[in-house]
Phi, psi and omega in degrees: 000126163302115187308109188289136198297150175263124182274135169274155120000101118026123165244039166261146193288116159272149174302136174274180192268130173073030142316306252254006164292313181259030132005045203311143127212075137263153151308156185267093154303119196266109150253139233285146174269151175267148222239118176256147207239139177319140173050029169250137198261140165231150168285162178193149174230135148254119189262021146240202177270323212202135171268157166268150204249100190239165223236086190281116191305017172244351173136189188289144150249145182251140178238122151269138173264158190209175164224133197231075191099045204107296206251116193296127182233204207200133150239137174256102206194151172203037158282158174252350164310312181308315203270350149293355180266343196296298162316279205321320182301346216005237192312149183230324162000127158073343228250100149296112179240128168264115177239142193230125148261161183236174169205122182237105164101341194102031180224113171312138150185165191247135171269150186214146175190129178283111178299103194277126170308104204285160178259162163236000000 
């Protein structure tokens, strides 16, 4: 007698309860994420207010769209030092911001700092 084949699991995300108001259906525009590297500061332009909000097999995540040099990108993130420094700022439309991660002690975090425009 033959043994009968094992079906794995499935690797689809199930919704967690109460989910289903932040749900996406737009498509995931793949546009480049921007990648922090320790103590290198990136310039960011933010081009909303609000990140969109997605549901992870590790918990919830933000995607902000930005421009970096230009060039539209995405930050992608579910830190939480980013995404409270982030918060703070309150409106991020239009907003030049420079964030540097950092690490101290073996402990990831992000510095955020608003950028004033010079007049000349």
């Amino acid at each position: 007698m033959e043994k009968p084949t094992t079906i794995d699991k499935p690797t689809t995300v199930q919704p967690q309860i109460g989910t289903w108001a932040n749900l996406p259906t737009e498509e995931v525009d793949r546009k480049p994420k921007v990648e922090f590297d320790i103590n290198i500061a990136k310039d960011l332009v933010f081009m909303t207010n609000e990140p969109r909000e997605y549901q992870g097999d590790n918990g919830a995540y933000y995607i902000f769209d930005v421009e970096e040099n230009k060039q539209p990108k995405v930050v992608m993130t579910s830190a939480w030092s980013l995404l409270r420094a982030l918060k703070l700022i309150g409106e991020l439309e239009g907003k030049r911001l420079q964030i540097t991660k950092k690490m101290e002690k073996g402990k990831q975090f992000f510095e955020v700092n608003e950028v004033k425009n010079k007049v000349l």
